[in-house]
C-alpha positions as CSV (number, residue, x, y, z in Angstrom):
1,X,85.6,45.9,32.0
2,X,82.8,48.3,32.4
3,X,80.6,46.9,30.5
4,X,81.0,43.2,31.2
5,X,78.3,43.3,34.0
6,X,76.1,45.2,31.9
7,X,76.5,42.5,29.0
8,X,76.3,39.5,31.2
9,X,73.0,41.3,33.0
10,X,71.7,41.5,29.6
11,X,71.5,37.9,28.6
12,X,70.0,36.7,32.1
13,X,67.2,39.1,31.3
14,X,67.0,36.9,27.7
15,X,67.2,33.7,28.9
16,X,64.7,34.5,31.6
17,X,62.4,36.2,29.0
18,X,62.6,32.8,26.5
19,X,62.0,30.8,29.7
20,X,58.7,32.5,30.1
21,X,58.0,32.3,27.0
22,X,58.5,28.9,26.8
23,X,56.3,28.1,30.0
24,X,53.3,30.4,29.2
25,X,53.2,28.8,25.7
26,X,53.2,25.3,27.3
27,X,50.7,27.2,29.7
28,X,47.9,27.8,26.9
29,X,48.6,24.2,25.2
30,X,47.7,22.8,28.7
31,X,45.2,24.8,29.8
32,X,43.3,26.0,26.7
33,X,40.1,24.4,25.4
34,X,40.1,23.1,21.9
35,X,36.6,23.6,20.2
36,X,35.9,21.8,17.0
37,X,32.9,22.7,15.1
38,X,30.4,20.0,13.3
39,X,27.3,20.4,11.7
40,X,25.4,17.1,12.7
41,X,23.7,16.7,15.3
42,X,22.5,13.7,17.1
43,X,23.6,10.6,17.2
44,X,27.4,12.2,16.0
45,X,27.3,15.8,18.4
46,X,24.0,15.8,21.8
47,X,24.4,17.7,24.5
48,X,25.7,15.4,26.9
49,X,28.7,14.8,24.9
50,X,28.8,10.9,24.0
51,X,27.9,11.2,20.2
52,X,30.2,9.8,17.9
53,X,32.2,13.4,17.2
54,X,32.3,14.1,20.6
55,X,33.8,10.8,22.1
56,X,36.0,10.6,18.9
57,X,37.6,13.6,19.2
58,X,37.9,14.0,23.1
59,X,40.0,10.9,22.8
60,X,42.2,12.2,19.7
61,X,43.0,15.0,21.7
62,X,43.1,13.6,25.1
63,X,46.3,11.0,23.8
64,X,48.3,14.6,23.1
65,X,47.3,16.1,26.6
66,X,44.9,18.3,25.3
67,X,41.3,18.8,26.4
68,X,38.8,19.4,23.4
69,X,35.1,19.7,23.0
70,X,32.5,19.7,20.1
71,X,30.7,22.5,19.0
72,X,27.6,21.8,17.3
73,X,26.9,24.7,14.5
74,X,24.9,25.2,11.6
75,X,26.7,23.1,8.3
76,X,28.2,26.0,6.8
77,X,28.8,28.2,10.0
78,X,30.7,25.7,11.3
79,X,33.4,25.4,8.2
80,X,33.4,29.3,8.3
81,X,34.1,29.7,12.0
82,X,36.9,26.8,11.8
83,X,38.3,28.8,8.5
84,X,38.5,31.8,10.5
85,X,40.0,30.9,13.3
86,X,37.3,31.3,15.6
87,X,37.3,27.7,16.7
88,X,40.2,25.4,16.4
89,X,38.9,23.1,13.5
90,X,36.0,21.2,11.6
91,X,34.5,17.8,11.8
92,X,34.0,15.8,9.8
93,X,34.5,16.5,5.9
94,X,35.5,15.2,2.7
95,X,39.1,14.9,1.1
96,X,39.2,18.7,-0.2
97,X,37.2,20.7,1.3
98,X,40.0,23.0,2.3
99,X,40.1,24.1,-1.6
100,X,37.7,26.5,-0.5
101,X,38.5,26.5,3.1
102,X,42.0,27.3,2.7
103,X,43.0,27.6,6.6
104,X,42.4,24.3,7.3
105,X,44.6,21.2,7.4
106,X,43.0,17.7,6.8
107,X,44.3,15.1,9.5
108,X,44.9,12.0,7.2
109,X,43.2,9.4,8.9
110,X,39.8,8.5,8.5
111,X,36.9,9.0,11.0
112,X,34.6,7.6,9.5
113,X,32.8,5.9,6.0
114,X,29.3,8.3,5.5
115,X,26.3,6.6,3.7
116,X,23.7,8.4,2.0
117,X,20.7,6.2,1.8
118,X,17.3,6.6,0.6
119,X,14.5,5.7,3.3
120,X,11.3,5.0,2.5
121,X,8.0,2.7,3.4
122,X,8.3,0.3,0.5
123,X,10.6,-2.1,0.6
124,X,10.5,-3.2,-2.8
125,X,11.7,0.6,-4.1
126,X,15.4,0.1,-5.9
127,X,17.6,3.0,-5.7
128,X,21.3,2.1,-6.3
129,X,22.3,5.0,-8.1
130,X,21.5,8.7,-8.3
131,X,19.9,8.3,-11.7
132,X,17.0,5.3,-10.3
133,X,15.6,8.6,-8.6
134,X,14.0,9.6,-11.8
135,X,10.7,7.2,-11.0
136,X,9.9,8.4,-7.1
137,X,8.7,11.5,-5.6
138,X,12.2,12.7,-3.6
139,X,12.8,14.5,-0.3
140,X,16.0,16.1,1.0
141,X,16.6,18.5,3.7
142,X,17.6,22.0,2.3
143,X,21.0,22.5,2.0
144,X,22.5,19.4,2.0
145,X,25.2,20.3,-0.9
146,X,25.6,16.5,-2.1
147,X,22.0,16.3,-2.4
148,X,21.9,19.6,-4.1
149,X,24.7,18.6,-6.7
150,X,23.6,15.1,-7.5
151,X,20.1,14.8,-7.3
152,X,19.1,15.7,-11.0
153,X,16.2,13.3,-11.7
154,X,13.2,13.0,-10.2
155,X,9.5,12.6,-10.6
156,X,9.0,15.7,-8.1
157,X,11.3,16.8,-5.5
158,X,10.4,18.9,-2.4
159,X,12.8,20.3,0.0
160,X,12.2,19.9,3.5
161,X,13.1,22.2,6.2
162,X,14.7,19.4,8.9
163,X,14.5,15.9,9.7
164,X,10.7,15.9,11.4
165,X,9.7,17.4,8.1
166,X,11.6,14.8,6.2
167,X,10.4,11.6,7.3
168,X,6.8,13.0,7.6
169,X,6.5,13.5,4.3
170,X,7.3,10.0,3.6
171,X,4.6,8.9,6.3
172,X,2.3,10.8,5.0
173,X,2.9,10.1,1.5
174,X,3.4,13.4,-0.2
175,X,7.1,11.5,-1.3
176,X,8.4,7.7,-1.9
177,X,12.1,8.5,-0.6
178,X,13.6,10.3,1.7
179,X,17.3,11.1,1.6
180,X,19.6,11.4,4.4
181,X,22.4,10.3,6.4
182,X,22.1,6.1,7.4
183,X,22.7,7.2,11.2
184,X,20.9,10.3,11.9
185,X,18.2,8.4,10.0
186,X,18.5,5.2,12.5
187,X,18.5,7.7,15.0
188,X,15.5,9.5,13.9
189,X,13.4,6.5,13.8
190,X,14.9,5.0,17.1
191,X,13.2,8.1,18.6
192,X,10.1,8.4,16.5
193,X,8.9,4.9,15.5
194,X,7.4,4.7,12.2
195,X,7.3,1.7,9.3
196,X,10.1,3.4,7.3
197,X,13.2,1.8,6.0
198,X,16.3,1.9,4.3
199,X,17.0,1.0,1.2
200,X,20.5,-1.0,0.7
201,X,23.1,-0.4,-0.7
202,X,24.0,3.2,0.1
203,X,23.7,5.4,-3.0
204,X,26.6,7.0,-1.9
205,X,29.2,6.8,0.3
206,X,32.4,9.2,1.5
207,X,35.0,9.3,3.4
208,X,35.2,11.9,6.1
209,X,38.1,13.5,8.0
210,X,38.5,16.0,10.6
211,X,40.1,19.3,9.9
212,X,42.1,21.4,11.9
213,X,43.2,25.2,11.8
214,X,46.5,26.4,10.6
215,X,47.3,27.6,13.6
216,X,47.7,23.9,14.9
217,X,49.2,22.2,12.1
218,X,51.7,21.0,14.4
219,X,48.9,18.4,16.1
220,X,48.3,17.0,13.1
221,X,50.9,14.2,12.7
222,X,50.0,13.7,16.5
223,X,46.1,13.4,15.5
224,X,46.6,11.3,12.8
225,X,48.6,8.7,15.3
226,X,45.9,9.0,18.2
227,X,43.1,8.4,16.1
228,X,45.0,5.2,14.1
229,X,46.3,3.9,17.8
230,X,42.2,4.3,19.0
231,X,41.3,2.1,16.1
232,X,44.1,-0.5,17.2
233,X,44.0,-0.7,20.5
234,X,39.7,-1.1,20.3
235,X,38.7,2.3,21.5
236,X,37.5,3.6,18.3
237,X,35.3,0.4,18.1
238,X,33.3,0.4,21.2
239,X,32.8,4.6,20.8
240,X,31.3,2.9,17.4
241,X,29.4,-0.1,18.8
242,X,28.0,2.5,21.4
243,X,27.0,5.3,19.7
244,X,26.4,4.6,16.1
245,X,26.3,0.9,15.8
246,X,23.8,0.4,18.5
247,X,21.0,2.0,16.6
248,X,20.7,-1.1,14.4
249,X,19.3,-3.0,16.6
């Protein structure tokens, strides 16, 4: 009989201990920022936080009571830093990527369809495929990796440092085309007019997904249903008419 108020003592002290527990994990879920890296810029991550990324993913989040933000890195800083751990996950990348990145966990539902395009000031230039290259004078940015894996033929090819570089090049006519990305393209030339276009159709085009950190592989089933109820209930639409679609015009 001793002991029985020792014993009984004992497994308050647990239950209050897993009760903590429970609450100061509930505590960081609530309170915690989420950060996800990308390496794009404007019109996808600015610093006001209503690019594409950063209104996509604030809502994603938002739907499972968690606040998250955008990070804007360097491309391949931003894949390392989400691999680590550092930050919470990556956005946005092709099926696979987490091959090499093995930390990270692809949320299987689509953000969005990415077009390569090749812009230029003559219309008449036909590039559907990477192979129509061979006749024009091309320009990439440096260490664009799709770029660097499928552009093989060429008449030249320089590789310019960013996208100022890039399009001036094709204004001043040291290349025909200009690779890139249709929307930071659009946005480029929204913000420094010039007589350059884009060539349609696409040359390429991916699908792109945002990846998240081991450590919260339990968000991802919750992710995946946030982002497919934004897209049916119009939210995902007018982030896109806003932010990305808008630059057509």
């Amino acid at each position: 009989m001793a002991f029985y108020p020792l014993i009984k003592l004992r497994h308050k002290l647990y239950s209050f201990v897993a009760v903590i527990c429970t609450l100061a994990s509930f505590s960081v879920s609530a309170d915690t920022v989420i950060s996800i890296t990308s390496g794009r810029g404007a019109p996808f991550v600015n610093a006001d936080n209503t690019g594409f990324y950063d209104l996509i993913v604030k809502n994603m989040f938002e739907r499972n009571g968690i606040e998250a933000r955008v990070v804007l890195l360097p491309s391949e800083r931003s894949l390392i830093n989400a691999n680590k751990g550092i930050d919470d996950g990556n956005i946005a990348r092709i099926k696979g990527i987490n091959k090499k990145y093995s930390n990270l966990i692809m949320v299987p539902e689509k953000i969005i369809d990415f077009e390569f395009v090749a812009f230029t000031k003559n219309r008449q230039f036909r590039v559907n495929n990477w192979e129509q290259l061979q006749q024009y004078n091309v320009t990439f940015i440096n260490g664009w990796k799709v770029f660097e894996k499928k552009v093989k033929h060429y008449k030249s090819l320089v590789r310019a440092r960013d996208s100022a570089q890039l399009f001036n090049l094709i204004s001043n006519g040291r290349a025909d085309i200009a690779l890139y990305d249709l929307w930071s393209g659009l946005w480029w030339l929204k913000h420094n007019p010039d007589e350059i276009y884009y060539l349609k159709p696409p040359i390429a085009s991916f699908q792109l997904y945002l990846y998240v950190h081991k450590k919260h592989k339990n968000l991802v089933p919750d992710l995946a249903r946030a982002l497919k109820s934004m897209k049916a209930d119009g939210t995902y639409q007018k982030i896109y008419n806003q932010s990305l679609r808008s630059l057509l015009n």
